[in-house]
FILUMKE-994618 format. One line per 5 residues: number of its first residue (from 1); their letters; for each residue x, y negated, z negated of C-alpha. Coordinates in steps of 0.02 Angstrom, whole numbers, always signed. Layout:
<drenkes>
NUM	A	X Y Z ~ ...
</drenkes>
This chain:
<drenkes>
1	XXXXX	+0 +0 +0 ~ +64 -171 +38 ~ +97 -319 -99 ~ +98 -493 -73 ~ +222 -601 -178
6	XXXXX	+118 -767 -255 ~ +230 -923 -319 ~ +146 -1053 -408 ~ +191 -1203 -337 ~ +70 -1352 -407
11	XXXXX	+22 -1394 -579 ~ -153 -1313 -632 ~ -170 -1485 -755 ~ -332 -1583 -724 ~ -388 -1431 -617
16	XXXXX	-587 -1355 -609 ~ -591 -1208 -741 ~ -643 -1087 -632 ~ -458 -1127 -522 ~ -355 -1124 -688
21	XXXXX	-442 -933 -742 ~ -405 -887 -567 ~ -243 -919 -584 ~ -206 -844 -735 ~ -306 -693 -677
26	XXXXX	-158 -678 -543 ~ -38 -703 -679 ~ +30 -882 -644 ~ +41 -978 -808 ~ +190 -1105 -739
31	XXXXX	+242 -1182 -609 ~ +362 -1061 -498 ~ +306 -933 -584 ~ +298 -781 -470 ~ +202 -620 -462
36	XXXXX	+192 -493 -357 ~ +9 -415 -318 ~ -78 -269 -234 ~ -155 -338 -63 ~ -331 -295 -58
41	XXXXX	-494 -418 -47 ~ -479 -456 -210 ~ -318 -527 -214 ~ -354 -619 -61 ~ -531 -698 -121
46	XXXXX	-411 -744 -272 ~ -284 -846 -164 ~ -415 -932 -48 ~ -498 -1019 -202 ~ -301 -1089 -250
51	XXXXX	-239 -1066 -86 ~ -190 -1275 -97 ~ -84 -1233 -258 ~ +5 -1054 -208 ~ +106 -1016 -70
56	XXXX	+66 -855 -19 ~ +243 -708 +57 ~ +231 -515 +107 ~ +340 -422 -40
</drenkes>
């Protein structure tokens, strides 16, 4: 199964909620934080709703 490497790359301060618990559903507390995740849907519903504040690399 393929992964997908996530890096956190803006600040989640002054964010909605429901961004900042998707983040920290992925595992990104900080910024360049980096975690490396299973690629299904779910992971990829997860990084279209902080797709502006992730940058997004095949592991």
């Amino acid at each position: 199964m393929a992964n997908v490497k996530i890096k956190l790359v803006k600040s989640l301060v002054g964010r909605k909620q429901a961004q900042i618990a998707t983040a920290h559903s992925l595992g990104l507390r900080k910024i360049g934080v980096e975690v490396v995740q299973p690629d299904n849907a779910a992971t990829q519903g997860k990084i279209a709703k902080i797709s502006h504040l992730v940058e997004v690399t095949e592991a």
